[in-house]
VOLO-44009 format. One record per atom (N, C-alpha, C, O, CB): atom name; x, y, z. Coordinates in steps of 0.2 Angstrom, whole numbers, plus 5000, padded with zeros to 4 digits. Glycine has a CB too. Layout:
atomo->CA	px->X	py->Y	pz->Z .
...
This chain:
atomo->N	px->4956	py->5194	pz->4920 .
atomo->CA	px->4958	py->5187	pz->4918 .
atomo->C	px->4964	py->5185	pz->4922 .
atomo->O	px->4968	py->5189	pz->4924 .
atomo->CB	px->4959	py->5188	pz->4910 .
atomo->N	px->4965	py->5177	pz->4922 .
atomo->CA	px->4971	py->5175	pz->4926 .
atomo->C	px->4977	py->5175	pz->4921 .
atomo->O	px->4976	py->5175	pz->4915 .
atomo->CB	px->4970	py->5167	pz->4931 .
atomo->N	px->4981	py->5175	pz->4923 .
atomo->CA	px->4989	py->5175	pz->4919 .
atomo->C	px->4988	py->5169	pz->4918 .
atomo->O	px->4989	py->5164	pz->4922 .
atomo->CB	px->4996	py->5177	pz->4922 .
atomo->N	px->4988	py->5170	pz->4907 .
atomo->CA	px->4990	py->5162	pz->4907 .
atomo->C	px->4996	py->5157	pz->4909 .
atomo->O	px->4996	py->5151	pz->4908 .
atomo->CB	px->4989	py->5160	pz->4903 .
atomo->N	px->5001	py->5162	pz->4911 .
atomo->CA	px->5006	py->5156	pz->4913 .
atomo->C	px->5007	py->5153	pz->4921 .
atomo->O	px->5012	py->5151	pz->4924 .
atomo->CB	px->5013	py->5158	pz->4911 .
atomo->N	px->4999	py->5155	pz->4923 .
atomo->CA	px->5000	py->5152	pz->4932 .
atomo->C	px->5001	py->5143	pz->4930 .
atomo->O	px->4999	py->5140	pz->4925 .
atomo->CB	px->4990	py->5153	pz->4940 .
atomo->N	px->5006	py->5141	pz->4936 .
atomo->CA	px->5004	py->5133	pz->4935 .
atomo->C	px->4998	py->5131	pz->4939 .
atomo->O	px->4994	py->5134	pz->4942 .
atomo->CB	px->5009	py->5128	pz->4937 .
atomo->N	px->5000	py->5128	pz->4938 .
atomo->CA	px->4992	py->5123	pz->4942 .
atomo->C	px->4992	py->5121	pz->4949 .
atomo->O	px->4987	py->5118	pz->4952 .
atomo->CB	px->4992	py->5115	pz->4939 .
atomo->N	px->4997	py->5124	pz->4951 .
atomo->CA	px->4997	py->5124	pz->4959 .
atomo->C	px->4994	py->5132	pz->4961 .
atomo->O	px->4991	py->5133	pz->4966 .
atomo->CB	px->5006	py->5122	pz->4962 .
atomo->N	px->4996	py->5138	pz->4955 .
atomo->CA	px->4994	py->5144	pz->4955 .
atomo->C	px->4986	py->5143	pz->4955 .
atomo->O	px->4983	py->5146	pz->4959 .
atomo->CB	px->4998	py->5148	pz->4950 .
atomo->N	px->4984	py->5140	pz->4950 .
atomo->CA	px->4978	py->5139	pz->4947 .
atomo->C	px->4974	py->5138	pz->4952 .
atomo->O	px->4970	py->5141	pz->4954 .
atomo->CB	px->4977	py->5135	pz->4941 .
atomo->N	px->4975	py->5132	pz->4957 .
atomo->CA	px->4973	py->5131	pz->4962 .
atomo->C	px->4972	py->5132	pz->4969 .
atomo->O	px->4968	py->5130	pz->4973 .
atomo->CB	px->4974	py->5127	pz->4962 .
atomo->N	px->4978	py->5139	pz->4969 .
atomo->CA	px->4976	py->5143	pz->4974 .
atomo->C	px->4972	py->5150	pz->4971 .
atomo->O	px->4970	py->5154	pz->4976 .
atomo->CB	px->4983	py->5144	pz->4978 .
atomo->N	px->4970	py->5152	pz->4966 .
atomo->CA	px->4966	py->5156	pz->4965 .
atomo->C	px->4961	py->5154	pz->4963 .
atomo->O	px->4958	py->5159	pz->4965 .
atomo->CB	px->4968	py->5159	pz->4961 .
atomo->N	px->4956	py->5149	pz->4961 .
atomo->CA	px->4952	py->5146	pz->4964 .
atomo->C	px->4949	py->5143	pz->4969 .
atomo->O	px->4943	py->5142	pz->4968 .
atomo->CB	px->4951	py->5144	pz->4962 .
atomo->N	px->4951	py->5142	pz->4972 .
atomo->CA	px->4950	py->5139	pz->4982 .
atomo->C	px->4946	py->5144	pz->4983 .
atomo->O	px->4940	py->5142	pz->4983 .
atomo->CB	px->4957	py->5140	pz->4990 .
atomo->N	px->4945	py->5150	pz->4983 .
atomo->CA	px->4942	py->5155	pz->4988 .
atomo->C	px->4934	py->5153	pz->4984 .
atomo->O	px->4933	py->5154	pz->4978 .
atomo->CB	px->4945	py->5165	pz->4988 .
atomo->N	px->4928	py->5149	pz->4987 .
atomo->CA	px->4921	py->5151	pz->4985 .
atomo->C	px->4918	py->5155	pz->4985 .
atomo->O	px->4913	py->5156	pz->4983 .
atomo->CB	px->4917	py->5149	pz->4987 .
atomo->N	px->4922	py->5159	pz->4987 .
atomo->CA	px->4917	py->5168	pz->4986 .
atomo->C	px->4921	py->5173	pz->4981 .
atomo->O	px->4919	py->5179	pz->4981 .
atomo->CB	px->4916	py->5174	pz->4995 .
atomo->N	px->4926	py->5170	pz->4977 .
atomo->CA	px->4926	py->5175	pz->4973 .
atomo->C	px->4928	py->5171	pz->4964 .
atomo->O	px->4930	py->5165	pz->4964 .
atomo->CB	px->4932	py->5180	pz->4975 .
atomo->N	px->4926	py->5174	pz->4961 .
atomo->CA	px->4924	py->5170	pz->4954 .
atomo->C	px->4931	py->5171	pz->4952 .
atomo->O	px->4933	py->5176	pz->4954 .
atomo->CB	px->4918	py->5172	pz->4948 .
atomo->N	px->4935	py->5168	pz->4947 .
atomo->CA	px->4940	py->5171	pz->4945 .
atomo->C	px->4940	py->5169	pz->4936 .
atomo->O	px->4941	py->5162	pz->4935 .
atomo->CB	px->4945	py->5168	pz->4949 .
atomo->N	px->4940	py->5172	pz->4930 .
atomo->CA	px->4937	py->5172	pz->4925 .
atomo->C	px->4944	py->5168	pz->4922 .
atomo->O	px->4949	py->5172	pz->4923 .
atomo->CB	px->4934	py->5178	pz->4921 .
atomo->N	px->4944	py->5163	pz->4920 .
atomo->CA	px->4949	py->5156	pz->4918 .
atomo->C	px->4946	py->5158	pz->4909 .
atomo->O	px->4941	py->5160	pz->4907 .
atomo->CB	px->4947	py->5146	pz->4923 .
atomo->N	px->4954	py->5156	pz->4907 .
atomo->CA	px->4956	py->5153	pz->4899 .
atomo->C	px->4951	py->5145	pz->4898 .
atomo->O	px->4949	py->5142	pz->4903 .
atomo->CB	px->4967	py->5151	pz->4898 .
atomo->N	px->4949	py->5142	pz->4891 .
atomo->CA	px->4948	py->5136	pz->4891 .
atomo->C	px->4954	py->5133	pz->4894 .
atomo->O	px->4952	py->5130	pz->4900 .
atomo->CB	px->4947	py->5134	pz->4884 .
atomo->N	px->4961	py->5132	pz->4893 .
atomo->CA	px->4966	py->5129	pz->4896 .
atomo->C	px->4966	py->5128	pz->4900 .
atomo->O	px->4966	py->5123	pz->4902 .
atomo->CB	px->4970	py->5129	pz->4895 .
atomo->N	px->4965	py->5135	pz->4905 .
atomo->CA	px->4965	py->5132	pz->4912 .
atomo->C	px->4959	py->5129	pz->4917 .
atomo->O	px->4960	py->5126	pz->4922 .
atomo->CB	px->4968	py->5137	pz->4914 .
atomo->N	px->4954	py->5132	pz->4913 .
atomo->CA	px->4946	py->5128	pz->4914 .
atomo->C	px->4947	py->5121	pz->4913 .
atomo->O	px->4944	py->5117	pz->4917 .
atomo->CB	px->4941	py->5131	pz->4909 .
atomo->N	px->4951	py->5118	pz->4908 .
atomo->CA	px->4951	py->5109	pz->4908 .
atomo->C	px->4957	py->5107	pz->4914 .
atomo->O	px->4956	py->5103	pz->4918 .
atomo->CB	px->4953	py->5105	pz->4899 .
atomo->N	px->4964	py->5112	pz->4912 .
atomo->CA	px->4965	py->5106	pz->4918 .
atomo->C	px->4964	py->5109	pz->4926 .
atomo->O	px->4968	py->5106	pz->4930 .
atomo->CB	px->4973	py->5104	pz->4917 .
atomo->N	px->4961	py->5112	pz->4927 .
atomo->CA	px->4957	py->5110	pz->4935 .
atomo->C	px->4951	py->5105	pz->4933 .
atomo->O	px->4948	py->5103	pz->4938 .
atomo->CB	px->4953	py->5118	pz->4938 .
atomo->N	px->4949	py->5104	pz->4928 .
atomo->CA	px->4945	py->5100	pz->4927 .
atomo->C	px->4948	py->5092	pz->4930 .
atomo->O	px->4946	py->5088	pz->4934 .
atomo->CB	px->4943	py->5101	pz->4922 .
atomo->N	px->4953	py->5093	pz->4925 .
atomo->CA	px->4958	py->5086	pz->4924 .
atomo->C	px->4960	py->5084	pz->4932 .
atomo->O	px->4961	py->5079	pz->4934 .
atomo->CB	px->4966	py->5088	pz->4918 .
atomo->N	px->4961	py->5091	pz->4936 .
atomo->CA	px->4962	py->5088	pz->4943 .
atomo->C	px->4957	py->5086	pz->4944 .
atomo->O	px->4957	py->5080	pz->4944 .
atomo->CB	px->4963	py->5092	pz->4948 .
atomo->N	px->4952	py->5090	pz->4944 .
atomo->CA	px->4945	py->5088	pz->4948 .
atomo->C	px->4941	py->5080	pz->4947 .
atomo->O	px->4936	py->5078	pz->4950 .
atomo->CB	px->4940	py->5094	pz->4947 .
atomo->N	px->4944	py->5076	pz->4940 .
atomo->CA	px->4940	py->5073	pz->4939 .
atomo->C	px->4937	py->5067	pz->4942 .
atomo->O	px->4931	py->5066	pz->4940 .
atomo->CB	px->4941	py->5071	pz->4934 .
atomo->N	px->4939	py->5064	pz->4947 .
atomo->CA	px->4937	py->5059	pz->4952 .
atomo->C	px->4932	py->5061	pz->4954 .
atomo->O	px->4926	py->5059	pz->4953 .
atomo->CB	px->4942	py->5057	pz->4958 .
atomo->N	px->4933	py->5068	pz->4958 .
atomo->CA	px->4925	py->5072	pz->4960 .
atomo->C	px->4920	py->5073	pz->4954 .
atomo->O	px->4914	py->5070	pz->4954 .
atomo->CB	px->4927	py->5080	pz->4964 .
atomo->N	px->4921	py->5076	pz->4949 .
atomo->CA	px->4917	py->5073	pz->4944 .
atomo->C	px->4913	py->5067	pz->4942 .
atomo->O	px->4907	py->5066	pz->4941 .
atomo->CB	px->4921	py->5073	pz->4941 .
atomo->N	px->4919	py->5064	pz->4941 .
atomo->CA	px->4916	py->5057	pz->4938 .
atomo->C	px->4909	py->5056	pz->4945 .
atomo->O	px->4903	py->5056	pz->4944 .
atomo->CB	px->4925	py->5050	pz->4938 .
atomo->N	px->4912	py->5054	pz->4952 .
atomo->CA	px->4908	py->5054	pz->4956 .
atomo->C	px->4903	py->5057	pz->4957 .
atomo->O	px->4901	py->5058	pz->4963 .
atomo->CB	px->4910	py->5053	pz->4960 .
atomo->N	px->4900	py->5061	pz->4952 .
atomo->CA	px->4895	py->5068	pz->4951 .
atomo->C	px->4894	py->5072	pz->4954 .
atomo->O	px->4888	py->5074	pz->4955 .
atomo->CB	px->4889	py->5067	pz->4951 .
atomo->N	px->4899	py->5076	pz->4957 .
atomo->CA	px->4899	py->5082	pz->4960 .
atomo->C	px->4899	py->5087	pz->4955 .
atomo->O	px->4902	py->5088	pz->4950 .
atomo->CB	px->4905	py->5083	pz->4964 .
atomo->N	px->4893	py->5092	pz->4957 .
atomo->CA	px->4892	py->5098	pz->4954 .
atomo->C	px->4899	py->5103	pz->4953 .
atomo->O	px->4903	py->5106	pz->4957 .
atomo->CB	px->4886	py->5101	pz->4958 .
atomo->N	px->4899	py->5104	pz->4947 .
atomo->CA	px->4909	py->5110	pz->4946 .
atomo->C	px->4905	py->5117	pz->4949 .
atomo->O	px->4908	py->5122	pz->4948 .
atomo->CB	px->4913	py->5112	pz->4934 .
atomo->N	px->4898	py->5117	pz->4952 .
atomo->CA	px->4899	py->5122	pz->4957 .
atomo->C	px->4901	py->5122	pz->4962 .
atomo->O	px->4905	py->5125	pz->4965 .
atomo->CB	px->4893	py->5125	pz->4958 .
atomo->N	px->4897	py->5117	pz->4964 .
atomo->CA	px->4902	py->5114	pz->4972 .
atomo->C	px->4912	py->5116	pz->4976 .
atomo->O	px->4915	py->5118	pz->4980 .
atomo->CB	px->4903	py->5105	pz->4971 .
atomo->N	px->4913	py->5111	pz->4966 .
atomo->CA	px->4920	py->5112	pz->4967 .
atomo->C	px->4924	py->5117	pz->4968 .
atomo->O	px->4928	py->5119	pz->4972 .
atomo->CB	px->4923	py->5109	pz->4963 .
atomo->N	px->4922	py->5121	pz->4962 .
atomo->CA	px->4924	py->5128	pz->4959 .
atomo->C	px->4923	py->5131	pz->4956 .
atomo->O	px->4925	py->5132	pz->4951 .
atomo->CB	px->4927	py->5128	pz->4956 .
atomo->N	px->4918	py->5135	pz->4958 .
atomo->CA	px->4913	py->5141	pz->4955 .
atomo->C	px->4918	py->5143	pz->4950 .
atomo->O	px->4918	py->5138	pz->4946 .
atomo->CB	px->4909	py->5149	pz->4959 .
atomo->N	px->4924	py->5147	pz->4949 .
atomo->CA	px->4926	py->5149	pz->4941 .
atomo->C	px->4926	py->5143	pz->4937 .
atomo->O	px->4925	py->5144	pz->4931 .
atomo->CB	px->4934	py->5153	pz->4941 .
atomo->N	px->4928	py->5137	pz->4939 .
atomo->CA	px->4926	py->5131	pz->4933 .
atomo->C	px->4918	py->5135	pz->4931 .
atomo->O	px->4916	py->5138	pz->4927 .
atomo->CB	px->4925	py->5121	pz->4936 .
atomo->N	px->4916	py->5132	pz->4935 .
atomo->CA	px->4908	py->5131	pz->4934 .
atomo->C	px->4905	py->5139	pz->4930 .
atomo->O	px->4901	py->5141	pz->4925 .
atomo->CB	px->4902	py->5130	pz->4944 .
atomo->N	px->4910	py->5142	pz->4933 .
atomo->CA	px->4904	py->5151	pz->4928 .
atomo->C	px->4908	py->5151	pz->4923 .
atomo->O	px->4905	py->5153	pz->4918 .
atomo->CB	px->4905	py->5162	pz->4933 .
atomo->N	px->4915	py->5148	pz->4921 .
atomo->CA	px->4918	py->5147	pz->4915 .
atomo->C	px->4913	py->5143	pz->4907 .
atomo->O	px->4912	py->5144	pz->4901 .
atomo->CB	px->4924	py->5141	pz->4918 .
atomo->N	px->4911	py->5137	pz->4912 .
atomo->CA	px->4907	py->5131	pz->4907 .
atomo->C	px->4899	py->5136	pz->4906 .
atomo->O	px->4896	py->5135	pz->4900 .
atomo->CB	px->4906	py->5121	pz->4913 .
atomo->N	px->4896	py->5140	pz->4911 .
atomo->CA	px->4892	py->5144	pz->4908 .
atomo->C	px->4892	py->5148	pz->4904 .
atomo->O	px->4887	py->5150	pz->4902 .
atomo->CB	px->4891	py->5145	pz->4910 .
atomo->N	px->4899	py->5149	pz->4902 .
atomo->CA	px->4899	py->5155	pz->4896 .
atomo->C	px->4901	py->5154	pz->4891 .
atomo->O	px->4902	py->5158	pz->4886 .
atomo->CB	px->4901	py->5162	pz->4896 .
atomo->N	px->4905	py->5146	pz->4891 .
atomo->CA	px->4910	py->5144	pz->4885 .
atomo->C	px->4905	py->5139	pz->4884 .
atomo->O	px->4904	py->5135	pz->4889 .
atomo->CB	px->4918	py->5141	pz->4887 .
atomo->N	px->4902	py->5138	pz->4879 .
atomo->CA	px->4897	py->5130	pz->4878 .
atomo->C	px->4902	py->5127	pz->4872 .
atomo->O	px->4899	py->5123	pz->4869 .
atomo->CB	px->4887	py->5132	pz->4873 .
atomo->N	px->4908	py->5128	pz->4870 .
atomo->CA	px->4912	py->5121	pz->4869 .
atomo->C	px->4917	py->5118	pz->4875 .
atomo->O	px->4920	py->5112	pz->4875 .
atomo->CB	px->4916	py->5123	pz->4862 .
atomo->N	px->4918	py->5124	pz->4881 .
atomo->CA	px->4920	py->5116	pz->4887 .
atomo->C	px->4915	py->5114	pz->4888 .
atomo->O	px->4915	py->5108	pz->4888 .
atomo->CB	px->4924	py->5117	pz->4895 .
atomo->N	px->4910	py->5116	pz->4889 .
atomo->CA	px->4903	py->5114	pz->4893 .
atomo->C	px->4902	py->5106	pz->4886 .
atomo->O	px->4902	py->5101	pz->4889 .
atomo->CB	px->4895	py->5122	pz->4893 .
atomo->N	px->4902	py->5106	pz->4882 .
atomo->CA	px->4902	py->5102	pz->4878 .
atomo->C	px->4906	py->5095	pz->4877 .
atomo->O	px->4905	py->5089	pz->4876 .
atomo->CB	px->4902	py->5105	pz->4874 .
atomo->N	px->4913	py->5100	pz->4878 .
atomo->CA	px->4919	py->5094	pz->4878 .
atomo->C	px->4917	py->5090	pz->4885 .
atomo->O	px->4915	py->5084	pz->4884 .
atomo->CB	px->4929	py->5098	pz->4879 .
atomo->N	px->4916	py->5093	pz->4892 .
atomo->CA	px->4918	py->5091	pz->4897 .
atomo->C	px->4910	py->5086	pz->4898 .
atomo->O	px->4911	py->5081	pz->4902 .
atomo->CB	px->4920	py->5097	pz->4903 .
atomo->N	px->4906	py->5087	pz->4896 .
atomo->CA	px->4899	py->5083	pz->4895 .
atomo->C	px->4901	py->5076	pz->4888 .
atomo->O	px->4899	py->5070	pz->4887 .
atomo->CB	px->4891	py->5091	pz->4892 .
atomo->N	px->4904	py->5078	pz->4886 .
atomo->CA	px->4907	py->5072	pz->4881 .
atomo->C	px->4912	py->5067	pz->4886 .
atomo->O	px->4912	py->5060	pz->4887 .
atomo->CB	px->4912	py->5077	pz->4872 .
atomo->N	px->4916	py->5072	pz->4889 .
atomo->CA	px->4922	py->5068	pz->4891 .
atomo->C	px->4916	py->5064	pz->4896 .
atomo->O	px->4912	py->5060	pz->4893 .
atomo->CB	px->4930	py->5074	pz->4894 .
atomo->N	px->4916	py->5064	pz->4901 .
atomo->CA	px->4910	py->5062	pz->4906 .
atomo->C	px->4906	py->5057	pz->4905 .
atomo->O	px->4904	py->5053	pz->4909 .
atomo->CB	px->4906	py->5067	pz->4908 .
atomo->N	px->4903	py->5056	pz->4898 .
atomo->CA	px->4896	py->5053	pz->4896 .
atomo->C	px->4903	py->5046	pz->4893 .
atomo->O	px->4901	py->5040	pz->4893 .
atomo->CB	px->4891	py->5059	pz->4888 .
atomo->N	px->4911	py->5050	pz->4889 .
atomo->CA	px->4912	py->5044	pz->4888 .
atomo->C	px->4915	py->5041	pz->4893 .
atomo->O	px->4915	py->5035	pz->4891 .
atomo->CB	px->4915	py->5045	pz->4883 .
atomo->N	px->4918	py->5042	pz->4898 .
atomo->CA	px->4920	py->5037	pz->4904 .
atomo->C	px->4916	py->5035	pz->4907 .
atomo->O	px->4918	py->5031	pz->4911 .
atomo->CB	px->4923	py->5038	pz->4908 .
atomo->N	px->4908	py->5036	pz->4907 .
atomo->CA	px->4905	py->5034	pz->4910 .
atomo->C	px->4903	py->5027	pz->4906 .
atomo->O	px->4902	py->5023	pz->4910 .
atomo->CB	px->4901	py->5038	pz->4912 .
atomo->N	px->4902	py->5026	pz->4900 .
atomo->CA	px->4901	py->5022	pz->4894 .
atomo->C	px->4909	py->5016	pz->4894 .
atomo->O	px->4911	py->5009	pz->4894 .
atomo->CB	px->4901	py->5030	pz->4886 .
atomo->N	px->4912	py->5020	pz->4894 .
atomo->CA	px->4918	py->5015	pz->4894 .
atomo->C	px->4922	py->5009	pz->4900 .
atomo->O	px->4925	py->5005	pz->4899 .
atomo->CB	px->4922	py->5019	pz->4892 .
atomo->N	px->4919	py->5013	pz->4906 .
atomo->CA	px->4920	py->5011	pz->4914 .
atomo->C	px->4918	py->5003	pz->4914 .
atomo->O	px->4912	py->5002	pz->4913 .
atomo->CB	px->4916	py->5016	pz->4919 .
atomo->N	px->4921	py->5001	pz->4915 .
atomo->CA	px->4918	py->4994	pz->4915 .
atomo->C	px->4919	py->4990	pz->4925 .
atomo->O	px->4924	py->4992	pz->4927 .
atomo->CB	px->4924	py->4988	pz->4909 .
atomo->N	px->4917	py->4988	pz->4927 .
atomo->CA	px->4918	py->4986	pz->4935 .
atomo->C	px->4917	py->4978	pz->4934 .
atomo->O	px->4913	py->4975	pz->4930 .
atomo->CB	px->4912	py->4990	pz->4943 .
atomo->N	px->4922	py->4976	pz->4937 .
atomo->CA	px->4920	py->4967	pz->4935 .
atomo->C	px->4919	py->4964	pz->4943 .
atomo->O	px->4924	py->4966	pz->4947 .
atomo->CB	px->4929	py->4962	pz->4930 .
atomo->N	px->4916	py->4962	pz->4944 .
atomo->CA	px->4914	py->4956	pz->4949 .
atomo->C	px->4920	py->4950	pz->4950 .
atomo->O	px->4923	py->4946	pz->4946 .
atomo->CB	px->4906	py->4953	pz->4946 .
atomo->N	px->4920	py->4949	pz->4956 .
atomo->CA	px->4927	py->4945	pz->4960 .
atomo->C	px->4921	py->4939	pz->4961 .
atomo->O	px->4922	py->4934	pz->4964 .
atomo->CB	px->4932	py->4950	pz->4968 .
């Protein structure tokens, strides 16, 4: 398990590497999420980005829930207006 007091710049250099999984807290599973959300929102798979997100949300089914709520509701709420 990672120490929960890396910051988020720690969080982010221990996740970079695609070849190794690194087993994250909910807290720190959302805010890499909270980084990642632009790629998100634009439908990038959280395997792509970050296998320990992604093997995180496979074994937690309430982020996998939150982060499928959070997603469904910005997608719902996003409005684009025409010029």
């Amino acid at each position: 398990m990672v120490n929960r007091n890396h910051s988020l710049w720690q969080l982010l250099l221990l996740t970079s590497d695609s070849e190794k999984v690194v087993s994250l807290t909910c807290e720190q599973c959302f805010a890499l999420l909270e980084y990642d959300a632009d790629l998100l929102i634009a439908g990038a798979d959280p395997d792509d980005i970050r296998p320990s997100v992604s093997h995180h949300l496979e074994l937690c089914s309430s982020c996998k829930g939150q982060i499928e709520n959070w997603l469904e509701n910005y997608k719902e709420n996003t409005t684009f207006s025409k010029f």
